[in-house]
RODO-2510 file (C-alpha; in nm, 4 decimals, decimal comma):
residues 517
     n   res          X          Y          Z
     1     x    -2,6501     0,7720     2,2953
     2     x    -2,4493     1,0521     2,2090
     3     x    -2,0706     1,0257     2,0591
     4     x    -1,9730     1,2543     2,3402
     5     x    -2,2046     1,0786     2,5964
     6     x    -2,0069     0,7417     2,5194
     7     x    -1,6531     0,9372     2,5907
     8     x    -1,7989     1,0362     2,9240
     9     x    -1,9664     0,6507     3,0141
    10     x    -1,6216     0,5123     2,8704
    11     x    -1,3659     0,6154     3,1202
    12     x    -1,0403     0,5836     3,1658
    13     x    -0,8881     0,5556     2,7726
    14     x    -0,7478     0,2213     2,8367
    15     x    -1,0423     0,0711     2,9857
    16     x    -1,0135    -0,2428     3,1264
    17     x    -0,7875    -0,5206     2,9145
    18     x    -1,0215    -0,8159     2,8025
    19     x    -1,3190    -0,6410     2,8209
    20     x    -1,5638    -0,6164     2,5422
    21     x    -1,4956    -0,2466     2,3968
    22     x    -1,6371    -0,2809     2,0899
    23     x    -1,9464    -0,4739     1,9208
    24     x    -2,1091    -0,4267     1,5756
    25     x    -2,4133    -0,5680     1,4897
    26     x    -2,5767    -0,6858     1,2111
    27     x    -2,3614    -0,3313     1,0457
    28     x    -2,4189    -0,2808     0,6831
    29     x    -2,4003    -0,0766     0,3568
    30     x    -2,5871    -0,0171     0,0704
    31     x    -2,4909     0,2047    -0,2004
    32     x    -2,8049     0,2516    -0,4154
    33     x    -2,8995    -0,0854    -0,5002
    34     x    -2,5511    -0,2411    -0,4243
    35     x    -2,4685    -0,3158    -0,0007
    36     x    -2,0883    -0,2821     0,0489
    37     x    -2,1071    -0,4251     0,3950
    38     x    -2,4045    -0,6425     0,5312
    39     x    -2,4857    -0,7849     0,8488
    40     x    -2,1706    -0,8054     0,9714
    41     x    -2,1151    -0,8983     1,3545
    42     x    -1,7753    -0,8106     1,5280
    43     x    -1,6886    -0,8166     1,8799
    44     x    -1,3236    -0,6865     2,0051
    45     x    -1,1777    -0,6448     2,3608
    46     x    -0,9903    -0,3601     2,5308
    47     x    -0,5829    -0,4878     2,5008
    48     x    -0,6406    -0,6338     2,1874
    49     x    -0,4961    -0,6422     1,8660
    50     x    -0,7783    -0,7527     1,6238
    51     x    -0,6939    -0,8001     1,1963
    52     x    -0,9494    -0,6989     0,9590
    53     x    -0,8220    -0,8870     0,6725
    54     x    -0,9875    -0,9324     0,3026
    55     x    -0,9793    -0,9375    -0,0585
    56     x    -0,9950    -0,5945    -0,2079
    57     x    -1,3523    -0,4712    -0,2296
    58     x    -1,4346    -0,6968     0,0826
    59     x    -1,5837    -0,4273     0,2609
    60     x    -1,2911    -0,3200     0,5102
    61     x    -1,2548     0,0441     0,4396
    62     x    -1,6445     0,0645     0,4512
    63     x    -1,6139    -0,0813     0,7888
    64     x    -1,3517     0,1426     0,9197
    65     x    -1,5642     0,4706     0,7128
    66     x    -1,8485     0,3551     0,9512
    67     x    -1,6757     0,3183     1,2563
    68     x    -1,4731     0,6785     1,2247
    69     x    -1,7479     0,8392     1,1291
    70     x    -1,7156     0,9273     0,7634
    71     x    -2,0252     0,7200     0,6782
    72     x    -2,3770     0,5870     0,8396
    73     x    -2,5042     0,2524     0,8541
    74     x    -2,7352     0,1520     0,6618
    75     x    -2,8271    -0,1098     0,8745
    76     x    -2,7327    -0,2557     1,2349
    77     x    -2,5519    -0,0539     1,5223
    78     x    -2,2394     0,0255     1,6851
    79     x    -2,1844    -0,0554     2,0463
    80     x    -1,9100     0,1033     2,2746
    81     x    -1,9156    -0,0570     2,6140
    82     x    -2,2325    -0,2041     2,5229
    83     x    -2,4097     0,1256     2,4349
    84     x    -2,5375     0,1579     2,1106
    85     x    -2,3688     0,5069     1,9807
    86     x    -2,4024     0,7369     1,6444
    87     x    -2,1425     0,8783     1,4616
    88     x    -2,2342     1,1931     1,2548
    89     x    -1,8806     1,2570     1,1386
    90     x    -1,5199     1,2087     1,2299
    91     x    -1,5090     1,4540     1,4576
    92     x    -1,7744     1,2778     1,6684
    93     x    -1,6056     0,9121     1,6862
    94     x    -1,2870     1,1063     1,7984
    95     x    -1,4201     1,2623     2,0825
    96     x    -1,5815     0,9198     2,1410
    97     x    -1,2292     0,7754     2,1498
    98     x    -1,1960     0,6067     1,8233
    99     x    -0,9716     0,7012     1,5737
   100     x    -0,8405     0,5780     1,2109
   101     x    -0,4594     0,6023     0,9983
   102     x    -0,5601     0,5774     0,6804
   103     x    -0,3360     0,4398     0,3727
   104     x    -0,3458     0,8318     0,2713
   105     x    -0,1642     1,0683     0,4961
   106     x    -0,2971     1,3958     0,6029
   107     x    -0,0051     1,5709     0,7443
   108     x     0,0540     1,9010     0,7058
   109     x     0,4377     1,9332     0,5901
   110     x     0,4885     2,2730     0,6612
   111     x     0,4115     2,2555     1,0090
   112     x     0,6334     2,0903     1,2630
   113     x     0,5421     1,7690     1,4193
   114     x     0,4433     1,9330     1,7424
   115     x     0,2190     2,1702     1,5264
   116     x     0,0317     1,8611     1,3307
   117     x    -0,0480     1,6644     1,6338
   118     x    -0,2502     1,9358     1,8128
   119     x    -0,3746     2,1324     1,5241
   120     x    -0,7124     2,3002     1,5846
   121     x    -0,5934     2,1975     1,9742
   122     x    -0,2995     2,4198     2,0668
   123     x    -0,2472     2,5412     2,3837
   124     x    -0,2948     2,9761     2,4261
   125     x    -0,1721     3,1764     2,6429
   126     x    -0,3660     3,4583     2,7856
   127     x    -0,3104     3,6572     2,5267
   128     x    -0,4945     3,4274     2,2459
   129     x    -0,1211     3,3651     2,1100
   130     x     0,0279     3,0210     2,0585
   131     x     0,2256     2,8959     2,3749
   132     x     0,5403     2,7138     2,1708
   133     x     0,6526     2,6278     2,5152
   134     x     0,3338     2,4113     2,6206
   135     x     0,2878     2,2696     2,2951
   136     x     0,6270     2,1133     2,2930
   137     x     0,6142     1,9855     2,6699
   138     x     0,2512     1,8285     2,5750
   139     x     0,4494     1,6915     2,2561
   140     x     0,7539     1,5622     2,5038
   141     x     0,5437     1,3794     2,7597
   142     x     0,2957     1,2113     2,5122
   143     x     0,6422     1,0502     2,2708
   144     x     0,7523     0,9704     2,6264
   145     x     0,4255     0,8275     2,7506
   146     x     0,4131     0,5771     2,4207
   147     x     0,8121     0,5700     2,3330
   148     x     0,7459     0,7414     2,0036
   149     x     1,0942     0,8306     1,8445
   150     x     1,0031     1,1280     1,7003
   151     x     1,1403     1,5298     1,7611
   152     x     0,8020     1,7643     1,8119
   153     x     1,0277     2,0872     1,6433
   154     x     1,1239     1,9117     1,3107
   155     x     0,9389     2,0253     0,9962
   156     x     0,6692     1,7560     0,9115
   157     x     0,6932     1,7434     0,5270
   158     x     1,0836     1,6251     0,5921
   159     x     0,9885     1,3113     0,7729
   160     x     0,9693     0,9347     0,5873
   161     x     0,6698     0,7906     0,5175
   162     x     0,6710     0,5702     0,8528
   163     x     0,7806     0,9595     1,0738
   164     x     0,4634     1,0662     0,8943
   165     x     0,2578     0,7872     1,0017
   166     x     0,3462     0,7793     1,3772
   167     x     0,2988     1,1618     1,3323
   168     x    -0,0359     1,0473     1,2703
   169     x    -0,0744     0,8062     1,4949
   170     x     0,0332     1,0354     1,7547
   171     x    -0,2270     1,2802     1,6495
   172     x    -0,4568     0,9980     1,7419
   173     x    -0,3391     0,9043     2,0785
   174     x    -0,3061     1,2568     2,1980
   175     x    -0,6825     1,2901     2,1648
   176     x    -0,7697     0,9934     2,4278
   177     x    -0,8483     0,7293     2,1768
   178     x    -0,9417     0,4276     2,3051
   179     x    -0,9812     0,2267     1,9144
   180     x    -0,7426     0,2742     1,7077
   181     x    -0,7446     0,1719     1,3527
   182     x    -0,4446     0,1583     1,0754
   183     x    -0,5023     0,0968     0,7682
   184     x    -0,2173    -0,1384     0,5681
   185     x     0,0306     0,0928     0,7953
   186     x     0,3279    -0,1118     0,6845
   187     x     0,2675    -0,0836     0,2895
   188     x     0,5338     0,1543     0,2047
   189     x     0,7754     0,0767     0,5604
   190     x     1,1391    -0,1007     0,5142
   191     x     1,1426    -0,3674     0,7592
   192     x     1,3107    -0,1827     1,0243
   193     x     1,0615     0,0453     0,9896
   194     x     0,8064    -0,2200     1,0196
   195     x     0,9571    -0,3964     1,3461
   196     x     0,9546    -0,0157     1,5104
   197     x     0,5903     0,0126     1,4154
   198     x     0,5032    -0,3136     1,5682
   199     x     0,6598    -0,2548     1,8721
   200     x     0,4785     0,0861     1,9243
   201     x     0,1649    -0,1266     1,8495
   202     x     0,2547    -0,4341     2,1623
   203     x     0,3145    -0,0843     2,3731
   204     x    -0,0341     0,0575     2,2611
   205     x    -0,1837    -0,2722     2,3196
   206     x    -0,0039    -0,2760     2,6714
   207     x    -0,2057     0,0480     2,7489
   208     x    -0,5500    -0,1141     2,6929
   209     x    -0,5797     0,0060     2,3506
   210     x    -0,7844    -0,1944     2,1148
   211     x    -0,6001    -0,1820     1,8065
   212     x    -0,8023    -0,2568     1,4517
   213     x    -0,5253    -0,3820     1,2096
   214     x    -0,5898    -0,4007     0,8481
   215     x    -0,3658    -0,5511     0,6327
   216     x    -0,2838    -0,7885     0,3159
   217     x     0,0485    -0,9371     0,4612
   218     x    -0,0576    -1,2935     0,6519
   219     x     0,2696    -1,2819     0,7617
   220     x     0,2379    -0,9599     0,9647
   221     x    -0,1124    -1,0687     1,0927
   222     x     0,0305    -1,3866     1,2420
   223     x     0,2957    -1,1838     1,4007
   224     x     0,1286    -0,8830     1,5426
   225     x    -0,2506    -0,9846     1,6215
   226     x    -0,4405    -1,1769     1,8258
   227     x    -0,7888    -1,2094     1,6482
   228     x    -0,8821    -1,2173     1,3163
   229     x    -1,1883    -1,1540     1,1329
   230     x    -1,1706    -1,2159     0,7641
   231     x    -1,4707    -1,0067     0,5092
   232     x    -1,5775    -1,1530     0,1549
   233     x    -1,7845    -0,9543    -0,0516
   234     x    -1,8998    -0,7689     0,2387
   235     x    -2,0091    -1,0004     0,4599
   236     x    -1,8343    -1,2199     0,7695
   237     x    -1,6976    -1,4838     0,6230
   238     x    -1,4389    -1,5859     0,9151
   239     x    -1,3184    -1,5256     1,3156
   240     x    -1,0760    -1,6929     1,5012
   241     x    -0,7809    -1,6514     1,7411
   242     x    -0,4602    -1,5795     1,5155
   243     x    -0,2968    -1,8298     1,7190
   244     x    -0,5589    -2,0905     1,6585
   245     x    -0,5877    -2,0864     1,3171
   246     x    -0,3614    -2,0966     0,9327
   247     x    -0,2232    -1,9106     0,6563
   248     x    -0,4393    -2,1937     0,4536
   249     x    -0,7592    -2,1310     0,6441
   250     x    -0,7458    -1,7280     0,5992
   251     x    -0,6844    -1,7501     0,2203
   252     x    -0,9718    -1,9817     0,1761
   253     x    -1,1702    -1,7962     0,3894
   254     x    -1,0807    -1,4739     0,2209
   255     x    -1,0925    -1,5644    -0,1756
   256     x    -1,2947    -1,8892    -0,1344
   257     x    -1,0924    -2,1220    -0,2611
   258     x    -0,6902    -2,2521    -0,1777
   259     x    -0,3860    -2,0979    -0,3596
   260     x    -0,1164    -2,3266    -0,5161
   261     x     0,2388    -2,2631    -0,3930
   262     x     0,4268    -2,0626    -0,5987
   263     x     0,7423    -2,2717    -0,6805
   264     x     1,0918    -2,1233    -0,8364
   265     x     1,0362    -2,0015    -1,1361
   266     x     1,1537    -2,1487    -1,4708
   267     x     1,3964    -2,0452    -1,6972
   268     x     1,3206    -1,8525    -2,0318
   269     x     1,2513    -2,1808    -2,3004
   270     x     1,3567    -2,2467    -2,5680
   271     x     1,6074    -2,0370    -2,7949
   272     x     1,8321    -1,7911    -2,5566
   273     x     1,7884    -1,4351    -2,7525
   274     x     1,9882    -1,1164    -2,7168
   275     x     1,9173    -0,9105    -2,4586
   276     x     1,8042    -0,5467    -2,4408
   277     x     2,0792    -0,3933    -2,3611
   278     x     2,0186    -0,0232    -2,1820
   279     x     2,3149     0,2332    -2,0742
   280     x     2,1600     0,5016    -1,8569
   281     x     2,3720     0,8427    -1,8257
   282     x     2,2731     1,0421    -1,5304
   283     x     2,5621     1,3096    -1,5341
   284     x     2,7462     1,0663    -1,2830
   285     x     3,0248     0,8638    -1,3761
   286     x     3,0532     0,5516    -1,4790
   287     x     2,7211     0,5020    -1,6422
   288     x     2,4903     0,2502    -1,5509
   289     x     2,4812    -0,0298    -1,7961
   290     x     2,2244    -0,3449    -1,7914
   291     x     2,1107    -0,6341    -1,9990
   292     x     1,7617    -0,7926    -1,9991
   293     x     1,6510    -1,0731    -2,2344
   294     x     1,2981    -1,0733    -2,4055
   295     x     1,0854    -1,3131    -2,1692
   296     x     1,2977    -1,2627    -1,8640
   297     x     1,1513    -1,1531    -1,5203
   298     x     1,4484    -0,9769    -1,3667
   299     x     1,4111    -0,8342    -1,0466
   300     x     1,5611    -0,4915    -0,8680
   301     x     1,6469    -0,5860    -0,4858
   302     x     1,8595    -0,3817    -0,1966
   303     x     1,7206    -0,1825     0,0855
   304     x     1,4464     0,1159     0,0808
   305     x     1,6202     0,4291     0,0105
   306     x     1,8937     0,2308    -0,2092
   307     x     1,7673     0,3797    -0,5475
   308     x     1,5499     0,0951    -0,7004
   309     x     1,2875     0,3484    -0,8328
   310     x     1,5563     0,5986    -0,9371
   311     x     1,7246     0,3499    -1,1404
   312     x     1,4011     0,2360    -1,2887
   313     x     1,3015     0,5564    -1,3553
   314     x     1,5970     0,6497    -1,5242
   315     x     1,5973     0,3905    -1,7171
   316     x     1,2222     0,4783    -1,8302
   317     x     1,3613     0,8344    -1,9411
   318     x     1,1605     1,0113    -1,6284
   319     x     1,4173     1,1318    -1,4334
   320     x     1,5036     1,4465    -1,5020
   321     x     1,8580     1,4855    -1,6506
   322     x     1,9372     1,1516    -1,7542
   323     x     1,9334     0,9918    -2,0715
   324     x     1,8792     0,6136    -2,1060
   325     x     2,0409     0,4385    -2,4329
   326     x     1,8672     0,1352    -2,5504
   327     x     1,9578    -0,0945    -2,8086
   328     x     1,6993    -0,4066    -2,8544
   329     x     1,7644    -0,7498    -2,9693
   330     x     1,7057    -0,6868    -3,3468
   331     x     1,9823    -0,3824    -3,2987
   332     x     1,7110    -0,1089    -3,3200
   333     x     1,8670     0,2277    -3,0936
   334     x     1,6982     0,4259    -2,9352
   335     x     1,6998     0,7583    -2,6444
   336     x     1,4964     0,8122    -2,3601
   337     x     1,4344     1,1231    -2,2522
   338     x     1,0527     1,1458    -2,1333
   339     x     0,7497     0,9671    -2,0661
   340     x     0,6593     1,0719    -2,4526
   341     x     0,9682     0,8773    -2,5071
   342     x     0,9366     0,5391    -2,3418
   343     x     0,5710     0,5307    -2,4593
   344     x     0,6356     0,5950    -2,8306
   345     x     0,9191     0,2953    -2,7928
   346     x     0,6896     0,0851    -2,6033
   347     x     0,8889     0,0961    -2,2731
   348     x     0,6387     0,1055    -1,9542
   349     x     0,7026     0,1845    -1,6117
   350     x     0,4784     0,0996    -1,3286
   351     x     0,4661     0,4069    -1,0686
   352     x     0,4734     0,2788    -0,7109
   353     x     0,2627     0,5301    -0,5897
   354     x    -0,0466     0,4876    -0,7652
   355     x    -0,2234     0,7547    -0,6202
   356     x     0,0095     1,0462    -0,6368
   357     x     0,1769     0,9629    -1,0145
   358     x    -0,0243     0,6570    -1,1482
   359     x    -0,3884     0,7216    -1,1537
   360     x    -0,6212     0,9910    -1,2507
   361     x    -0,8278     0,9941    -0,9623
   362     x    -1,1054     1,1822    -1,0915
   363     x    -1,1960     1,0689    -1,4060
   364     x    -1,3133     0,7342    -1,5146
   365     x    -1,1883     0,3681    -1,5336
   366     x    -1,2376     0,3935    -1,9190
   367     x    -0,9737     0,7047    -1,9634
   368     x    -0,7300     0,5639    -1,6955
   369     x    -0,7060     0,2249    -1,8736
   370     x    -0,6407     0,4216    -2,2193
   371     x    -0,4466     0,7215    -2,1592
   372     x    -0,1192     0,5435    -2,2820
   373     x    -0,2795     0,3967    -2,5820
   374     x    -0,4842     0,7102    -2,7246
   375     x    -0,3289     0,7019    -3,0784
   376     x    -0,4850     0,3875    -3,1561
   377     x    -0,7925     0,5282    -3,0041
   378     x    -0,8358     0,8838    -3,1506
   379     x    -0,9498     0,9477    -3,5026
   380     x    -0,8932     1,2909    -3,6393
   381     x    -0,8343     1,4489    -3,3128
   382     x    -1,1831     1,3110    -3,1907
   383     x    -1,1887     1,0356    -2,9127
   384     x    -1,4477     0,7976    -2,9572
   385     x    -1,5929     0,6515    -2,6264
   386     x    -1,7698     0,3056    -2,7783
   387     x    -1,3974     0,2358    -2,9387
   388     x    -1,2648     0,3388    -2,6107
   389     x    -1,4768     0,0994    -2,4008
   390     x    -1,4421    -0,1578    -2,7104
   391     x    -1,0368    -0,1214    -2,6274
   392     x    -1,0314    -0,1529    -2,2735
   393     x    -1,3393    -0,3432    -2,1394
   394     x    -1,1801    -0,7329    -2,2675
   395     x    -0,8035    -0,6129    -2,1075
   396     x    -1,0012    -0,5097    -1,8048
   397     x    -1,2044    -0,8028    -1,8125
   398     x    -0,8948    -1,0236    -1,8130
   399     x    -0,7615    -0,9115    -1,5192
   400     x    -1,0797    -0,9347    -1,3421
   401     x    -1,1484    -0,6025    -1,2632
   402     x    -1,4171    -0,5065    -0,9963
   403     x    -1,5961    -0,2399    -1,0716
   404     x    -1,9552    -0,1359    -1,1085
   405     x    -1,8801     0,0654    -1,4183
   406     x    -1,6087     0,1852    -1,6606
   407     x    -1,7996     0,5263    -1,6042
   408     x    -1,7112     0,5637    -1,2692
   409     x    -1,3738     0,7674    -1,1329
   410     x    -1,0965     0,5565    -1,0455
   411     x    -1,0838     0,6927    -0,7136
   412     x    -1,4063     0,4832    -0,5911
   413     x    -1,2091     0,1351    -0,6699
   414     x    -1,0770    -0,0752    -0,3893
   415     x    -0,6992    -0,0678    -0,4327
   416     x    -0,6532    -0,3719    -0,5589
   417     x    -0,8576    -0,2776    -0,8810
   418     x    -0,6842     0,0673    -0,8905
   419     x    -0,3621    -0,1158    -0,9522
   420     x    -0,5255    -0,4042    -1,1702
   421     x    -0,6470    -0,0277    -1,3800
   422     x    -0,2726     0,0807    -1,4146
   423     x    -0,1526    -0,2702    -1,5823
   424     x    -0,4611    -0,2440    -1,7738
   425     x    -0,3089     0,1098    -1,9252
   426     x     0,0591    -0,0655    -2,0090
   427     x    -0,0820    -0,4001    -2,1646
   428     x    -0,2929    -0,1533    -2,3712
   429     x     0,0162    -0,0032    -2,4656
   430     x     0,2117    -0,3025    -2,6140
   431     x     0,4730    -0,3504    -2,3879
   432     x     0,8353    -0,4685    -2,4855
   433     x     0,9652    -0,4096    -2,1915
   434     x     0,7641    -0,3338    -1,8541
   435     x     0,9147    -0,2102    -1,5535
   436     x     0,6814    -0,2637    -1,2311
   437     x     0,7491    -0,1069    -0,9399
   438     x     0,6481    -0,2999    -0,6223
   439     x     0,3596    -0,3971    -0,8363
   440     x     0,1552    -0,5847    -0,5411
   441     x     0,1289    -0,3496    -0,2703
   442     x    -0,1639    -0,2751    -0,1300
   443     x    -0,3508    -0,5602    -0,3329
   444     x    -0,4929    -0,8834    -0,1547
   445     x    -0,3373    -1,2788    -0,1515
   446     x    -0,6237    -1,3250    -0,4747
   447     x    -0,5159    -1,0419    -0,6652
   448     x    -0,1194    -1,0794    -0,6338
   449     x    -0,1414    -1,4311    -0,7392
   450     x    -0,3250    -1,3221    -1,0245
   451     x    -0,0448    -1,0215    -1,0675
   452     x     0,1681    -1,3099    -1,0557
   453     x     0,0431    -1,4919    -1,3321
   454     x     0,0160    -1,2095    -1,5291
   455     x     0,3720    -1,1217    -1,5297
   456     x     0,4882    -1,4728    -1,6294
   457     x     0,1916    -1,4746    -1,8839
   458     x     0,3559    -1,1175    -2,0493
   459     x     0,7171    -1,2667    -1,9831
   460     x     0,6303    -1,5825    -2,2178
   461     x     0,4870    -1,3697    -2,5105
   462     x     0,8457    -1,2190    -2,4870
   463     x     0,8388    -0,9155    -2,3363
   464     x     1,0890    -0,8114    -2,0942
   465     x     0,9873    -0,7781    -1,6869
   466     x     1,1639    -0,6429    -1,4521
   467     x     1,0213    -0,6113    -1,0853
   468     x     1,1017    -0,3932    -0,7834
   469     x     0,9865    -0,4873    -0,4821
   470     x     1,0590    -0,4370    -0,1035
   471     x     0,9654    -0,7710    -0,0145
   472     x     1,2472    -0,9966    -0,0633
   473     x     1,0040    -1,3307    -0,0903
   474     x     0,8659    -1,2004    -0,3634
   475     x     1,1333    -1,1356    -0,5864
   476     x     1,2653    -1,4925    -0,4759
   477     x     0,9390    -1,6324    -0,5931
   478     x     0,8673    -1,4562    -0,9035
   479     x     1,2205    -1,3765    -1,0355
   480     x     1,4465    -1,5235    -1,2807
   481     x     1,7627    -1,3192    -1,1990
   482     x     1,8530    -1,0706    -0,9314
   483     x     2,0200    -0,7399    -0,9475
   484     x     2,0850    -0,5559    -0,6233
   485     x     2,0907    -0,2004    -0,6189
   486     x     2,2647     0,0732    -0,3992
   487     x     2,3121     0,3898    -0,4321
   488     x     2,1324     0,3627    -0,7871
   489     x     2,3758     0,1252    -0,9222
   490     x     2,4438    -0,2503    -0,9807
   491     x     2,6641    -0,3845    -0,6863
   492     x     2,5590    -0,7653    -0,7713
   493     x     2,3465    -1,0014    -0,9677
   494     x     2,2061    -1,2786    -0,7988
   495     x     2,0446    -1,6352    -0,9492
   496     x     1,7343    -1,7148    -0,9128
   497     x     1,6393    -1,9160    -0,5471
   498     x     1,8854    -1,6970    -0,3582
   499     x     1,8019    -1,6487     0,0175
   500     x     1,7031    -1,3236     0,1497
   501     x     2,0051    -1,2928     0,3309
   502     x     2,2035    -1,3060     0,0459
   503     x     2,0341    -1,0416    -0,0748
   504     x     2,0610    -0,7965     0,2331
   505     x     2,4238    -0,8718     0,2229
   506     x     2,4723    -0,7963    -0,1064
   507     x     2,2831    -0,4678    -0,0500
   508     x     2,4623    -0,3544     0,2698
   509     x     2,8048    -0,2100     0,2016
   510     x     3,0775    -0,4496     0,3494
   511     x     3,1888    -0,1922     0,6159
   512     x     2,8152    -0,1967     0,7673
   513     x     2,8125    -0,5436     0,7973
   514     x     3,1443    -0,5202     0,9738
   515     x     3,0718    -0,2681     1,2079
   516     x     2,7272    -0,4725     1,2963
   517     x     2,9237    -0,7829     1,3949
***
């Protein structure tokens, strides 16, 4: 059966809520000698909000390549409506009525939001000309239709990343979709941002949408779905109702074994040193002035859009036009102005956005892991690749890497082991002091434990941590000392076990907090 003979046989978008929309059977993989996804059986209703939850590398994105369209089975079949169907490319599980958000945004930011949702769609007149008017009263009546708070004329590219998404998402619904998948679609959302998104999703739901959700946060998979199916190492390893089953019984079921409770952490032993002590200039008055002690993990809290990763940057030497001043424990001094800079004076920072500043996609583990380390690599101008590999490959192996070759371009790695890759480049480096920002996202339960343990691991060999992050739990877990940050400044410092509400208070100016109660 056709992709366009299923949209036909499939009706009304919504379908019926509770019916069986959607089974896979026996779906799988291979790769050359290696199956990413085998024999894997998966049935999901119409009204449904079903998780796809597993370690990174578990097989979900091969899943949700295979069910848009981007790849073929190897083995099994897909069933719509209990019809077996074939998708030869993206464009044939759209008109199908399925439809994927991937972590990567393809929004045009040129083009208005009205202008990305139906591009390649737009209505003509009868001239061949666009019709502005149409395209915005389409626009209008499908935010209305789904309560989408978005305005069709504004420019695309000067959107958040959550306007972006539901731009996408949108884009998706505006072409009858029927499944619709999103892919960790609250990684890089504030938690208002967040709630909105989940209430768009109990509307789509409402609809008769059957709504794939992918996603490393059990606590937003508890909240939001109503199924779960958990993948390890690319087979079924678990299915239950969400309501029916535990945080315990997912983690197991995802990495195989239970994970201890992470309790507060402990202060730095032993002798109390002197700090680091960093005064960042930025052109603004005062400067910004901090203090950090060798073996601490402090951690950068406040709200998105406070200035975390400014700050951090800044005090890296990246951002352009400030100068960061540090002087280190044995009184050494010394001025940031570059990435040249901070790597010379072993000072690392951890981009957020591995993708866009972090990673070279292209080219392989090998010169990813090493490109902040070549001077102890290079010989006379001439890069050896055995001393390269003999550099990286016992770093890489301590952090577990997954990967079926240092040959082969970071891009192919789950995320998980694309971010495991970047602290592989600044341990190579010799850290003294390592800035990671929101150093877990997009990684599984396994891996972030194991991030986790890392950072204490680097913090008790003395070097200094400190850790952004945009979930508040985690810098109460993993955290020493707080410092909350608005507007790209200190406004308080916080002990270690304070409650996220302190936090949020801390990091909302007192007038706000007035004016809200």
């Amino acid at each position: 059966m056709t992709a366009a003979a299923a949209r036909d046989a499939s009706g009304d978008r919504a379908g019926v809520a509770g019916a069986s929309l959607l089974e896979l059977r026996g779906l799988g993989k291979r790769y050359g000698a290696t199956w990413a996804l085998e024999g894997v059986d998966l049935t999901a209703r119409a009204g449904e909000v079903h998780a796809l939850i597993g370690a990174n590398g578990a097989g979900k994105s091969t899943l949700l390549h295979l069910l848009g369209g981007i790849a073929s089975p190897t083995a099994g079949e897909i069933r719509l409506d209990g019809r077996p169907v074939t998708f030869a490319s993206p464009g044939d599980a759209g008109r199908a009525g399925v439809a994927t958000v991937h972590q990567e945004l393809a929004v045009l930011p040129r083009l208005t939001v009205a202008e990305n949702i139906w591009l390649a769609r737009e209505p003509r007149t009868r001239f061949g000309a666009l019709d502005r008017r149409a395209l915005r009263q389409r626009t209008v009546a499908l935010f209305d239709a789904y309560g989408l708070p978005l305005d069709p004329d504004t420019p695309t590219g000067s959107l958040s990343v959550a306007g972006r998404q539901l731009v996408e998402i949108a884009r998706a619904l505006s072409a009858s979709t029927r499944i619709l998948s999103l892919d960790e679609p609250s990684a890089v959302l504030s938690l208002a941002e967040r709630d909105r998104l989940f209430e768009i999703v109990r509307r789509l739901k409402a609809t008769g949408l059957l709504v794939l959700f992918v996603s490393h946060r059990l606590d937003e998979v508890f909240e939001i779905t109503d199924r779960v199916t958990v993948l390890r190492n690319g087979r079924k390893a678990f299915e239950a109702e969400t309501a029916r089953t535990t945080r315990d019984a997912l983690v197991h079921a995802m990495v195989g074994h239970a994970i201890v409770a992470r309790s507060l952490p402990a202060a730095v032993a032993g002798r109390q040193p002197a700090p680091y002590r960093v005064r960042v200039d930025a052109g603004t008055a005062p400067p910004v002035e901090i203090a950090i002690e060798p073996g601490e993990i402090v951690g950068f809290g406040g709200l998105v859009g406070g200035g975390r990763t400014r700050l951090a940057r800044r005090l890296a030497g990246l951002e352009r036009g400030a100068v960061a001043t540090w002087r280190t424990p044995d009184g050494e001094t010394f001025t940031l102005r570059s990435a040249r800079d901070a790597i010379d004076h072993r000072v690392l920072y951890l981009t957020e956005d591995r993708k866009r500043d972090g990673l070279f996609l292209d080219l392989p583990v090998a010169d990813n892991a090493s490109a902040a380390s070549l001077g102890r690599i290079v010989r006379a101008g001439w890069l050896s690749r055995r001393r390269e590999r003999a550099a990286v490959a016992p770093t890489l192996d301590r952090l577990r890497l997954v990967a079926a070759s240092l040959s082969m371009p970071v891009r192919a790695l789950s995320g998980g082991n694309q971010q495991k890759v970047l602290f592989a480049r600044a341990l190579l480096a010799r850290p003294r002091v390592l800035l990671c920002d929101e150093p877990t996202r997009g990684v599984d339960v396994g891996a972030r434990e194991e991030i986790y343990a890392l950072l204490e691991s680097l913090a008790a060999q003395g070097v200094a941590v400190l850790v952004i992050s945009s979930e508040l739990k985690e810098l109460i877990d993993v955290c020493q000392r707080l410092l909350v940050v608005r507007g790209a400044r200190i406004v308080a410092e916080l002990p270690a076990g304070a409650s996220e509400k302190e936090i949020v208070e801390a990091a909302v100016p007192a007038r706000s907090l007035a004016a809200a109660r």
